[in-house]
C-alpha positions in Angstrom: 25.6 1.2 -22.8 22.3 2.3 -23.4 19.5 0.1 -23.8 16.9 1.8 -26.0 14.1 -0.1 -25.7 14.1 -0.2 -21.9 14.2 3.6 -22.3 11.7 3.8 -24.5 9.5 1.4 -22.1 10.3 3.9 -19.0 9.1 7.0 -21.0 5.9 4.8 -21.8 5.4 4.1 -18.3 5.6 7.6 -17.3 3.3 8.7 -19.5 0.8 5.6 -19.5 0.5 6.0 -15.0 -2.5 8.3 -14.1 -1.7 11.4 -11.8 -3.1 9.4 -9.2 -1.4 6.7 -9.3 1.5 8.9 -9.6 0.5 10.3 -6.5 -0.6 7.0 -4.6 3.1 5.8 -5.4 4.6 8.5 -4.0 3.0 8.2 -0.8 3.1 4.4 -0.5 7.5 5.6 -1.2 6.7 7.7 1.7 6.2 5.1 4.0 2.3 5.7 4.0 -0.4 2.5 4.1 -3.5 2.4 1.9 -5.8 3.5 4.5 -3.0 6.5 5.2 -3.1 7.3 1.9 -7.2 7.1 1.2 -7.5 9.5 3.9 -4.8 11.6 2.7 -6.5 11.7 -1.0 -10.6 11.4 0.6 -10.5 7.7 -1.3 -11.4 4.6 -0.2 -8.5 2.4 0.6 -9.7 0.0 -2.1 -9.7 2.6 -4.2 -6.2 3.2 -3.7 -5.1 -0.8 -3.7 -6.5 -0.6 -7.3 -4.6 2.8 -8.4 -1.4 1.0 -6.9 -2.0 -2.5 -8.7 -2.9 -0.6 -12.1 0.5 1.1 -11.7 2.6 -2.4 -10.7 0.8 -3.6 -14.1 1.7 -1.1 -15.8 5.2 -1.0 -14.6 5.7 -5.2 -15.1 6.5 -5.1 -11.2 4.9 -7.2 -8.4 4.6 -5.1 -5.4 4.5 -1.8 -4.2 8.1 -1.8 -2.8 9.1 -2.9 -6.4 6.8 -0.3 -7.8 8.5 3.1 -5.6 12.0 1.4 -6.1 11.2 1.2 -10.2 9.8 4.9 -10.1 12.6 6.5 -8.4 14.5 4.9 -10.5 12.7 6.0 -13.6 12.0 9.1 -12.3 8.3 8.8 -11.7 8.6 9.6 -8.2 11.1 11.3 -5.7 13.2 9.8 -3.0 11.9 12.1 -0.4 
C-alpha cells in the first residue's frame, strides 16, 4: 500500500534540497568528512556542516547517516 502523503513529502524534499546539498550528501554517502568534502567543493567545512544540517532539516532526519540512508532511499542520492 501506498502512502500518498509520504510520497508527496519525498517529491517535496527532492525538490526543496539545493544542488549542493544534493551534492554534499552524496559525498558525505561516499564515506567523505566535511573537511574532505570542503576541499573537494573549494568550501569551507562550515560551509558544508550548514548545507548538510539544512538538508537533515529539510528531510526531518537527525544526522548525516540518517540523511544518505533517507536519500538513497528516496532517490536523492545514489548508492555508489
Amino acid at each position: 500500500m501506498v502512502n500518498h502523503d509520504t510520497s508527496r513529502a519525498n517529491a517535496a524534499t527532492v525538490t526543496e534540497l539545493s544542488a549542493r546539498e544534493r551534492e554534499c550528501l552524496q559525498w558525505a554517502g561516499r564515506g567523505k568528512s566535511s573537511s574532505d568534502i570542503a576541499g573537494i567543493l573549494e568550501l569551507s567545512p562550515r560551509t558544508v556542516d550548514s548545507y548538510l544540517e539544512k538538508a537533515c532539516s529539510k528531510m526531518g532526519v537527525r544526522t548525516r547517516i540518517e540523511a544518505v540512508a533517507a536519500g538513497v532511499r528516496m532517490g536523492i542520492i545514489s548508492a555508489d
